[in-house]
MARKOL-603370 format. One record per residue (C-alpha): residue number from 1; residue in one letter; y, z, x. Coordinates in steps of 0.1 Angstrom, whole numbers, always signed. Example, Ala and Ser with C-alpha at 12.3 -4.5 7.8 and 13.67 -1.06 7.14 Angstrom:
2
k: 1&r: A&c2: -45&c3: +78&c1: +123
k: 2&r: S&c2: -11&c3: +71&c1: +137
This chain:
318
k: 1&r: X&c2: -323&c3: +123&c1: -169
k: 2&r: X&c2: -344&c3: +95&c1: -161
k: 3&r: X&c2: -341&c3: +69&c1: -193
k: 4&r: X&c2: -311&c3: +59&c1: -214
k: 5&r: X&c2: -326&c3: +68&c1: -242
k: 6&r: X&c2: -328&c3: +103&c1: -232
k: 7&r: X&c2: -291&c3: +103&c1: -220
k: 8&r: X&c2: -281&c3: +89&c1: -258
k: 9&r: X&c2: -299&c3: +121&c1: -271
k: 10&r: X&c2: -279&c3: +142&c1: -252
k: 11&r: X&c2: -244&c3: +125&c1: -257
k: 12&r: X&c2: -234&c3: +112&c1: -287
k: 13&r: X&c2: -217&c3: +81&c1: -281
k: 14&r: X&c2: -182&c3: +67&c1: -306
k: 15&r: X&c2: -191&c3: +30&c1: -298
k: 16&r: X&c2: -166&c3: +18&c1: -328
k: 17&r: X&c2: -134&c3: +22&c1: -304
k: 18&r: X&c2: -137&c3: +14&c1: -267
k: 19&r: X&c2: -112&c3: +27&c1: -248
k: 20&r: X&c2: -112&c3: +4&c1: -218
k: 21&r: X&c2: -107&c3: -30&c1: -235
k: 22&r: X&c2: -97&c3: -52&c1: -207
k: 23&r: X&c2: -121&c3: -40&c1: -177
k: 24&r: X&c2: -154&c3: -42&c1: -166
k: 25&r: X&c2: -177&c3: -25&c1: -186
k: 26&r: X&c2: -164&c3: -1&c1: -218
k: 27&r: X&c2: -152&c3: +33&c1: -220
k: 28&r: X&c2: -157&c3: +50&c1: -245
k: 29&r: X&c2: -158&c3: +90&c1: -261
k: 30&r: X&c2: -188&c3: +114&c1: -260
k: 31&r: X&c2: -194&c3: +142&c1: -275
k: 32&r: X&c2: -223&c3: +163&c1: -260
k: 33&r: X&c2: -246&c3: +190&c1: -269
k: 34&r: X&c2: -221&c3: +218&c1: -265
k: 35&r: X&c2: -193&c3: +199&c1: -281
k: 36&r: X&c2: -176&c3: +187&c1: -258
k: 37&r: X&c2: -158&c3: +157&c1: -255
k: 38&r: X&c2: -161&c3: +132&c1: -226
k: 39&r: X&c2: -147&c3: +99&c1: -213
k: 40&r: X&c2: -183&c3: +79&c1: -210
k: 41&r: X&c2: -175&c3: +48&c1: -188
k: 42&r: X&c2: -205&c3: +26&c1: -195
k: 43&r: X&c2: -215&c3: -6&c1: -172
k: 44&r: X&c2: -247&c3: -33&c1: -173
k: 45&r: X&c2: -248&c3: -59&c1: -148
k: 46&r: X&c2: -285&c3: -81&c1: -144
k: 47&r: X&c2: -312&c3: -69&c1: -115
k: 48&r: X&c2: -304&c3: -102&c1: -101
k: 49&r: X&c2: -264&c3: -98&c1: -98
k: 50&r: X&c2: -265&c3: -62&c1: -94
k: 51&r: X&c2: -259&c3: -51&c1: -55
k: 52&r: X&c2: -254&c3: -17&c1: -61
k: 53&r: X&c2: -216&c3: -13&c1: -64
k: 54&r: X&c2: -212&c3: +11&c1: -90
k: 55&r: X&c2: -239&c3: +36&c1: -79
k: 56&r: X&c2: -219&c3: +36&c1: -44
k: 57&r: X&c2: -188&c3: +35&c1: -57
k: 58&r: X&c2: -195&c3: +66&c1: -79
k: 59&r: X&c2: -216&c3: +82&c1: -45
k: 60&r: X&c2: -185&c3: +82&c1: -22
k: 61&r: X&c2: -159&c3: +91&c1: -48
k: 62&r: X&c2: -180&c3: +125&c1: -55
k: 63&r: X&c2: -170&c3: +127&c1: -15
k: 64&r: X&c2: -134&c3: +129&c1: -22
k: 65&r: X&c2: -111&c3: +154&c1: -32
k: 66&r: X&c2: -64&c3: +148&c1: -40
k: 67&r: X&c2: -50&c3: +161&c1: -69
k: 68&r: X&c2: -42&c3: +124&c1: -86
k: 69&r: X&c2: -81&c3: +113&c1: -82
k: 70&r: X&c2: -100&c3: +120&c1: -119
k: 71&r: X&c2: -136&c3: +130&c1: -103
k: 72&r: X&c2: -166&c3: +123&c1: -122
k: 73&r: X&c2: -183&c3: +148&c1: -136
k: 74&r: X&c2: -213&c3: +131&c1: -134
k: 75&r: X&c2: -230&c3: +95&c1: -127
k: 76&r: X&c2: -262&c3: +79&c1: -136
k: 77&r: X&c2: -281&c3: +46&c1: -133
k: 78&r: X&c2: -307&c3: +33&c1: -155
k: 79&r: X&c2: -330&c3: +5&c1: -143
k: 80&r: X&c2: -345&c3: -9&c1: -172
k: 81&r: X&c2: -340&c3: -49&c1: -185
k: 82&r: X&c2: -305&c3: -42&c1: -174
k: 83&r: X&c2: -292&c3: -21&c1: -147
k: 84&r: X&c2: -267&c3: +6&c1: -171
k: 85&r: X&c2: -244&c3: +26&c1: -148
k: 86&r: X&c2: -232&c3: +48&c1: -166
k: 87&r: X&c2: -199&c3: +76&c1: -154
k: 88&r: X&c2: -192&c3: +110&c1: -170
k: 89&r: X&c2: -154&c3: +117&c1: -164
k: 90&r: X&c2: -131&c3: +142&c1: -182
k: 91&r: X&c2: -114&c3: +129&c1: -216
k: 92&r: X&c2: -74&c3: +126&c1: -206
k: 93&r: X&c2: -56&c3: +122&c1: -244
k: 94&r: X&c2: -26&c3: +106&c1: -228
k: 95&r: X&c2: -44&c3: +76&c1: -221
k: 96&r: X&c2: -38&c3: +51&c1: -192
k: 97&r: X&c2: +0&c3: +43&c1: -178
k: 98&r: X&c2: -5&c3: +10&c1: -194
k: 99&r: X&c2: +6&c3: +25&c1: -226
k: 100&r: X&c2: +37&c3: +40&c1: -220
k: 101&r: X&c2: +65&c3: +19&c1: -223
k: 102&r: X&c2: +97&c3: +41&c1: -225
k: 103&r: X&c2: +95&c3: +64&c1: -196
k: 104&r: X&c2: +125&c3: +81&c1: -183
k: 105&r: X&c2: +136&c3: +68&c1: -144
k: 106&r: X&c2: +127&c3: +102&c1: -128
k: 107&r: X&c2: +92&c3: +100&c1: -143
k: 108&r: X&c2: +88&c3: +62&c1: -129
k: 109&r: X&c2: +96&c3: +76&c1: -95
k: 110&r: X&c2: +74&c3: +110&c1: -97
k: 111&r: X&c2: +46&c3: +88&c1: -109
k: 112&r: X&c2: +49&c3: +57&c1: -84
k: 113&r: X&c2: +53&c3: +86&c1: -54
k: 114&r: X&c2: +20&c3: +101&c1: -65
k: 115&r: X&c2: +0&c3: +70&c1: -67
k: 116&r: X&c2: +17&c3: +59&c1: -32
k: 117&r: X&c2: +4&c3: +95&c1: -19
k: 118&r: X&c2: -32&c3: +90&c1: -35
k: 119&r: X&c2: -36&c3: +55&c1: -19
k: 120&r: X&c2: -24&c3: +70&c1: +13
k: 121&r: X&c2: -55&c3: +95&c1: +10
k: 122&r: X&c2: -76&c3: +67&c1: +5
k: 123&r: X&c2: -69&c3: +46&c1: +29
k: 124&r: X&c2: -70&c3: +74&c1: +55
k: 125&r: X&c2: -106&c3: +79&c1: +43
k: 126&r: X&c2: -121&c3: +39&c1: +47
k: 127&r: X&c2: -115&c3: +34&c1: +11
k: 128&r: X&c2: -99&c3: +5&c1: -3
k: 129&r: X&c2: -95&c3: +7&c1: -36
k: 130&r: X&c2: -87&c3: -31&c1: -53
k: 131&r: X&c2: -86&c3: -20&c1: -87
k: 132&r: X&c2: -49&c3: -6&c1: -88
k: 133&r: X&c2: -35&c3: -14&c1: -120
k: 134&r: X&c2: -13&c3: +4&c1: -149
k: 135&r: X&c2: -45&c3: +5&c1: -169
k: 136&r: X&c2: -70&c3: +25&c1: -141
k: 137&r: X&c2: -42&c3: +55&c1: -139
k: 138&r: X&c2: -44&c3: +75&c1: -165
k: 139&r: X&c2: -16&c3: +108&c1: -176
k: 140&r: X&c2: -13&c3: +142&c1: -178
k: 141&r: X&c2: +12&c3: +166&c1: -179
k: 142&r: X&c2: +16&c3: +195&c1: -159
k: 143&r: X&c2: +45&c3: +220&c1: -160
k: 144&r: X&c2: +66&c3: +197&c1: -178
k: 145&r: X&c2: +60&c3: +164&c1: -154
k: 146&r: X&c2: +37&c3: +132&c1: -159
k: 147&r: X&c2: +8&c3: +132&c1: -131
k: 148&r: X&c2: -10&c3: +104&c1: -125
k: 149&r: X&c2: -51&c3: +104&c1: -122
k: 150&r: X&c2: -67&c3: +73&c1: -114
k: 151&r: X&c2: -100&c3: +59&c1: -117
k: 152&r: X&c2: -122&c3: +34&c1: -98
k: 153&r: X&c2: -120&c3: +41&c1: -69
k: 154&r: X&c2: -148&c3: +48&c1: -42
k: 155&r: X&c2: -149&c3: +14&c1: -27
k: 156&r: X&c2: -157&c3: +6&c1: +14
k: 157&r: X&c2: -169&c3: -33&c1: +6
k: 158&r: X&c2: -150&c3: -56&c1: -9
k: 159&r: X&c2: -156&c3: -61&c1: -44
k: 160&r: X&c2: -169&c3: -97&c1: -54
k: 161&r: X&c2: -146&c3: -116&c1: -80
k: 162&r: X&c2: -170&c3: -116&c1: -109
k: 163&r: X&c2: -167&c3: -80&c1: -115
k: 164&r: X&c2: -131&c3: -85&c1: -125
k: 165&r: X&c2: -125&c3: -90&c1: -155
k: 166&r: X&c2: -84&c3: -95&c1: -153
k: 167&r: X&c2: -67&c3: -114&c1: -124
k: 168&r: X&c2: -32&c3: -98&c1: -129
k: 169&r: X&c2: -31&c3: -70&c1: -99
k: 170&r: X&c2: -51&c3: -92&c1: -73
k: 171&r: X&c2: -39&c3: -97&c1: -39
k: 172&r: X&c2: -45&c3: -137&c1: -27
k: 173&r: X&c2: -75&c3: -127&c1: -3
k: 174&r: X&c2: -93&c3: -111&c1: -29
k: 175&r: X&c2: -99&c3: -149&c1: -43
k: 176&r: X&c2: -116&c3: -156&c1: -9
k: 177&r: X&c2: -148&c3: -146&c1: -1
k: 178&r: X&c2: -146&c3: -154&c1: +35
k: 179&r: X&c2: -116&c3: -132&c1: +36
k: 180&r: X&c2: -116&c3: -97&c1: +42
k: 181&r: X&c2: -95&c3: -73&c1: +25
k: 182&r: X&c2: -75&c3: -42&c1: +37
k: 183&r: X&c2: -56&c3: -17&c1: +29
k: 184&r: X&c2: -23&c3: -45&c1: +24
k: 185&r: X&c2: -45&c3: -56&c1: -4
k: 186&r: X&c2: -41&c3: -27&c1: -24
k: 187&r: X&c2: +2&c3: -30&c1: -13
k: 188&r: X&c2: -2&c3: -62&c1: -30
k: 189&r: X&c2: -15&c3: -45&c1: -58
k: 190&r: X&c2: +7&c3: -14&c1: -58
k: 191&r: X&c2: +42&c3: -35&c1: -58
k: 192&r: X&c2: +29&c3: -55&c1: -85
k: 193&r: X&c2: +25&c3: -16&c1: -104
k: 194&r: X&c2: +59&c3: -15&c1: -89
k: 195&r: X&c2: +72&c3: -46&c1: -108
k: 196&r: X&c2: +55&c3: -35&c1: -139
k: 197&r: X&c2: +68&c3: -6&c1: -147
k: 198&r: X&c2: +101&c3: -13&c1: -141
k: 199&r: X&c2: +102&c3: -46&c1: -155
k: 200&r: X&c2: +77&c3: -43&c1: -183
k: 201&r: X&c2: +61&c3: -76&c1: -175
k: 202&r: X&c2: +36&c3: -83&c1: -151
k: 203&r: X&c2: +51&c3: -105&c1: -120
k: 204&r: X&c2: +24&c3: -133&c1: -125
k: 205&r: X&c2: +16&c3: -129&c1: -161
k: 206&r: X&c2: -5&c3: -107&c1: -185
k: 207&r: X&c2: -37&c3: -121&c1: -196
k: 208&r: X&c2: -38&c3: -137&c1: -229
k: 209&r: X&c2: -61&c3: -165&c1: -243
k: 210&r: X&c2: -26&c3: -190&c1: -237
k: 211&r: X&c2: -24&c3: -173&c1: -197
k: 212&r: X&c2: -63&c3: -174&c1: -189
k: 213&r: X&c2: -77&c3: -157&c1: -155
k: 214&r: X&c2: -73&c3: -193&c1: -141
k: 215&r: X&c2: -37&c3: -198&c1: -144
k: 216&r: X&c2: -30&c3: -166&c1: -131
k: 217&r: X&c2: -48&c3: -173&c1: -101
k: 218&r: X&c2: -29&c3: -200&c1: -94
k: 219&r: X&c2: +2&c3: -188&c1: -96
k: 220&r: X&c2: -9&c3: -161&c1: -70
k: 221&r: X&c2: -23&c3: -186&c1: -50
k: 222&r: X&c2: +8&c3: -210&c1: -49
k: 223&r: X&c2: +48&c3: -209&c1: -52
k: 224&r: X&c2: +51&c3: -188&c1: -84
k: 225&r: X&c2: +77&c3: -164&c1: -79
k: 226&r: X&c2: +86&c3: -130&c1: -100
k: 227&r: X&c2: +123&c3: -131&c1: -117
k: 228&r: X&c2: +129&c3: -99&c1: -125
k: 229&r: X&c2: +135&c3: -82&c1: -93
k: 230&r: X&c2: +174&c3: -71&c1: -102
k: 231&r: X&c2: +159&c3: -47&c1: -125
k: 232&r: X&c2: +137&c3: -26&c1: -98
k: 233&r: X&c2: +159&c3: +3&c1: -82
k: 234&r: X&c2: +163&c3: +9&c1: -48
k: 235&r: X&c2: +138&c3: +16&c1: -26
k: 236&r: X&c2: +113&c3: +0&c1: -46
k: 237&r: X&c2: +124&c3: -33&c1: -49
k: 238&r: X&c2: +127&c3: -40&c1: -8
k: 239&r: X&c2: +89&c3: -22&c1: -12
k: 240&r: X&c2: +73&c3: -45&c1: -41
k: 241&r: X&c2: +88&c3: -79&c1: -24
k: 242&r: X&c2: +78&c3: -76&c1: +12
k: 243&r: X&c2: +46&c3: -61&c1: -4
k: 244&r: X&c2: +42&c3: -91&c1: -25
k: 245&r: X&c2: +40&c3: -113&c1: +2
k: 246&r: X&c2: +13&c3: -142&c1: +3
k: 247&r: X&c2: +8&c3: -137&c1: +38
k: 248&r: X&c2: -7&c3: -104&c1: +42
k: 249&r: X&c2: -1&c3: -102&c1: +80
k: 250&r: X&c2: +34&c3: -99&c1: +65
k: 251&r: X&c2: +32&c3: -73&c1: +40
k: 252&r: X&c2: +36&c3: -37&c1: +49
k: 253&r: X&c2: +12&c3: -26&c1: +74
k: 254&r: X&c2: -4&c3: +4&c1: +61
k: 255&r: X&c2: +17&c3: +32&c1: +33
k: 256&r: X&c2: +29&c3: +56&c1: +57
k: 257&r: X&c2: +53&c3: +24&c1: +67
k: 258&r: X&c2: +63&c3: +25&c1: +27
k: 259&r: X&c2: +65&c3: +63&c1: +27
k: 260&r: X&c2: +90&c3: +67&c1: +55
k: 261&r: X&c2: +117&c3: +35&c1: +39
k: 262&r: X&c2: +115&c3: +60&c1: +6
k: 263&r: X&c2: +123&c3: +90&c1: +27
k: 264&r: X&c2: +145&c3: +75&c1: +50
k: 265&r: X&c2: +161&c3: +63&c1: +19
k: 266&r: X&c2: +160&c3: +99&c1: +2
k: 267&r: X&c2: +178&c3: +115&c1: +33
k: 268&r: X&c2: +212&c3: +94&c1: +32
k: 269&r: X&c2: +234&c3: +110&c1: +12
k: 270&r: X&c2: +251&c3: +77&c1: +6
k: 271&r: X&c2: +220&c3: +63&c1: -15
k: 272&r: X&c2: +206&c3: +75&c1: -54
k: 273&r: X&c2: +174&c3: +64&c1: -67
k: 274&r: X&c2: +192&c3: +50&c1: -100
k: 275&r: X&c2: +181&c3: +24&c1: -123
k: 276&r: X&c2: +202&c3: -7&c1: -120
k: 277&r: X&c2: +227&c3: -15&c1: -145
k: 278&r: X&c2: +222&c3: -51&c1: -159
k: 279&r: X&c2: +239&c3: -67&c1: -189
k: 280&r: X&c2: +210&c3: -91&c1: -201
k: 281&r: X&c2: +214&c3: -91&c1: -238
k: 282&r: X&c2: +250&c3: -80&c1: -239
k: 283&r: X&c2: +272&c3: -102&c1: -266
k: 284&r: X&c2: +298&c3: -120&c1: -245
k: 285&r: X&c2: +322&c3: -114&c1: -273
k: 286&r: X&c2: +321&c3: -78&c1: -271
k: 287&r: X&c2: +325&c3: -78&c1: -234
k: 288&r: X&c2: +356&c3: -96&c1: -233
k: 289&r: X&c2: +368&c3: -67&c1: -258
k: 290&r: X&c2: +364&c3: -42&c1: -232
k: 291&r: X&c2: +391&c3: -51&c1: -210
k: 292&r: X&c2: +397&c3: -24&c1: -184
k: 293&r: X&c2: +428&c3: -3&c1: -188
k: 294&r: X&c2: +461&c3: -12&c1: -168
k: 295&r: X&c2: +486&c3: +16&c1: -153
k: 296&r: X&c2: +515&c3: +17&c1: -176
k: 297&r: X&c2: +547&c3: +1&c1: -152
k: 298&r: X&c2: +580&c3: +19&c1: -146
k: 299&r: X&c2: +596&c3: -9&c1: -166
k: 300&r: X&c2: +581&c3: +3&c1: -199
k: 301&r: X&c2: +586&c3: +35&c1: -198
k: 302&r: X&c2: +623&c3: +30&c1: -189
k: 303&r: X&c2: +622&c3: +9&c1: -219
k: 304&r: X&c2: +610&c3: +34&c1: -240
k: 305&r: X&c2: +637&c3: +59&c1: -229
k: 306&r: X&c2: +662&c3: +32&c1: -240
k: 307&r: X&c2: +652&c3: +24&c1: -270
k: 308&r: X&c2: +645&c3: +63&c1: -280
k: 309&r: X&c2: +681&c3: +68&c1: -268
k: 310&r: X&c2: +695&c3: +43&c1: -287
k: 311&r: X&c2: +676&c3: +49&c1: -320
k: 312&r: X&c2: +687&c3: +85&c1: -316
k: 313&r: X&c2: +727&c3: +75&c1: -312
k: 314&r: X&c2: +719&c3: +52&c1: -345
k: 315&r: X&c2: +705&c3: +79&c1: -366
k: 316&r: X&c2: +735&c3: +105&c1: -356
k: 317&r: X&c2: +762&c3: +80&c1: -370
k: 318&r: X&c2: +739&c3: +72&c1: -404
């Protein structure tokens, strides 16, 4: 397939609904000749700002292989007035993790173990992948349990800013082009998953047109710091803060260092991976109604005895 015009005649594209709002580039469903359906993840960038990262992204994921990576099916680029690279991926119904909001603990801690296992994979293979986010891992369900696939991935060179189109998951040296980024960039990125699903909120903000991509910068860049720790469980809340570190030379070094502090934590007996119990919310009034219970004393029950012997010698000379 050599034109976009003949890959149109071949796929027919729903452009009324994207399904990739917020990122770079639209996804959105195909249907093709044999009927089936497709997840069509379609990207122009100009000849002059094009350098060639989507067709190498999409070369070196085709390279790799872990159960909670969503491989492309196919990939294509068209040079005509604009560069369209365009991704053929399977269509996962579920949607992205972005969209769930009322998973149980024990899926929050399958799902965050798999994606810690997937990056592990990664980084093992010279790929760092900067575009971790609730909104690149999409769900299905095997034998009962959530699995996580995520997409976008494939990347050896660091990815210029302009190709983002959200700020929210970025790690402070991804702002600087004269920095280099590194496995600890996608920690960054992974605790702040951490934070979100958890918490609900983003640590630094979810983009809006009142929080811009320039005020969330800034508050990565300078003193802004996440309040909602208290409600991440144990392990993951000593994981997301030391990976959320400015300073990535303090971070966590790599994710087998993250890996062993879960398992280490899994082996004492003394520990449960529980959410933590928080009363935010709770009307004060009804708390002071829930006094704990007091042991009865030795006094009142002697009481009692009196007073049920005494009402008894009343009653017998009625």
């Amino acid at each position: 397939m050599k034109t976009l015009k003949e890959f149109l005649e071949k796929y027919q594209i729903d452009h009324s609904v994207s399904l990739d709002l917020h990122n770079f580039g639209s996804v959105y469903k195909g249907v093709d000749e044999n009927q089936n359906a497709w997840a069509v993840k379609c990207s122009e960038t100009h000849p002059d700002f094009d350098n060639g990262l989507f067709v190498n992204r999409y070369a070196i994921a085709k390279s790799l292989n872990h159960p909670n990576l969503l491989n492309y099916a196919d990939t294509y680029c068209f040079k005509e007035v604009m560069i369209t690279n365009v991704a053929l991926m399977p269509l996962l119904e579920m949607g992205s993790l972005n969209n769930l909001t009322d998973l149980k603990h024990f899926d929050k801690v399958l799902i965050v173990n798999q994606i810690l296992d997937a990056l592990f994979y990664l980084h093992n293979n010279n790929i760092v992948w900067q575009n971790l986010s609730c909104k690149h891992v999409l769900l299905i369900k095997e034998f009962g349990n959530l699995v996580p696939k995520i997409i976008n991935y494939g990347n050896q060179d660091k990815i210029p800013i302009p190709f983002f189109a959200d700020y929210e998951y970025l790690a402070p040296e991804q702002f600087d082009e004269n920095s280099e980024i590194d496995p600890r960039s996608d920690i960054w990125s992974f605790s702040v998953l951490i934070y979100k699903i958890w918490t609900g909120r983003l640590p630094f903000g979810e983009k809006s047109a009142s929080l811009p991509n320039a005020k969330i910068k800034e508050r990565i860049l300078a003193d802004w710091e996440p309040g909602l720790f208290h409600l991440v469980p144990e392990p993951y809340k000593t994981i997301a803060e030391k990976g959320l570190i400015r300073k990535k030379e303090d971070r966590w070094c790599n994710c087998g260092e993250i890996i062993a502090v879960i398992k280490n934590w899994e082996s004492n007996p003394e520990n449960t991976i529980e959410p933590p119990i928080h009363t935010e919310g709770v009307n004060p009034s009804r708390k002071i109604l829930r006094k704990p219970s007091k042991p009865i004393s030795w006094w009142f029950v002697a009481l009692l005895f009196f007073f049920a012997a005494f009402l008894g010698y009343w009653l017998n000379h009625l």
